[in-house]
N, C-alpha and C positions, 0 to 999 in steps of 0.2 A: 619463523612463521608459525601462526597457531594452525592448530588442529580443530578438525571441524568442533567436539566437544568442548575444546575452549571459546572458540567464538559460541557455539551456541548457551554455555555459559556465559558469557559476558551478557548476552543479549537478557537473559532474565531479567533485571528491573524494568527493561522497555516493553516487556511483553506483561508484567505486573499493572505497569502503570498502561498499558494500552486499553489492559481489563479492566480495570479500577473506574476508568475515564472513559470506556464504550470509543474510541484510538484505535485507526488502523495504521498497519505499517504500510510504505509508500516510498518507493525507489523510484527518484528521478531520472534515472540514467535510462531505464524503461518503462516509466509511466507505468508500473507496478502497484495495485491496490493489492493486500488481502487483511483477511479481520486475522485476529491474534491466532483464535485455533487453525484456520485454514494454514498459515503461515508455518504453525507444529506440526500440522498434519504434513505437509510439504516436506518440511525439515527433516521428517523421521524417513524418507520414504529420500533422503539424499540431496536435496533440491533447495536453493536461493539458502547457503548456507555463508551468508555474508557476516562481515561483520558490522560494526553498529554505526561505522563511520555511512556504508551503505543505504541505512535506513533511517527513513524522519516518521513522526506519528504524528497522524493525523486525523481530522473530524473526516467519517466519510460524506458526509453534507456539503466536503467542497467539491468532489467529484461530483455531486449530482448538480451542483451549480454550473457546473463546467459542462454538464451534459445539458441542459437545460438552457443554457445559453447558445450551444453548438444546435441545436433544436430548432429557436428561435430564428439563428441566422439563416438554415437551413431552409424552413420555413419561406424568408422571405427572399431567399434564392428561387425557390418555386413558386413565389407569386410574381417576382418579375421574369420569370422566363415563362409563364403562363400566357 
């Protein structure tokens, strides 16, 4: 089993290319957003020290799509109970 410094090694190219690409990391397993520094900052501090199988990268545009829809539906949840 690795060690935290080895996953968090391994994870450097995903966090390169997160930065490169304006890519946040995003764990399905809890509907986990964060941007690449919040993610180091977390990391250093002991926290979401997964490895890469854990993490996908992503546009954070689709989250706000998802919020944005969840909104709408909302929305019309409160026009028909009006």
């Amino acid at each position: 089993m690795s060690n935290g410094s080895d996953i968090l090694k391994s994870l450097e190219p995903m966090f390169e290319k997160a930065e490169k690409e304006g890519l946040w990391f995003y764990c399905s397993y809890q509907d986990l957003w964060f941007k690449p520094q919040e993610l180091k900052e977390k990391q250093s501090n002991g926290r979401f020290i997964w490895g890469s199988d854990n993490w996908e990268l992503r546009h954070p545009f689709e989250k706000i799509i998802e919020i944005n829809k969840l909104i709408k539906n909302l929305e019309k949840s409160k026009q028909r109970f009006l």
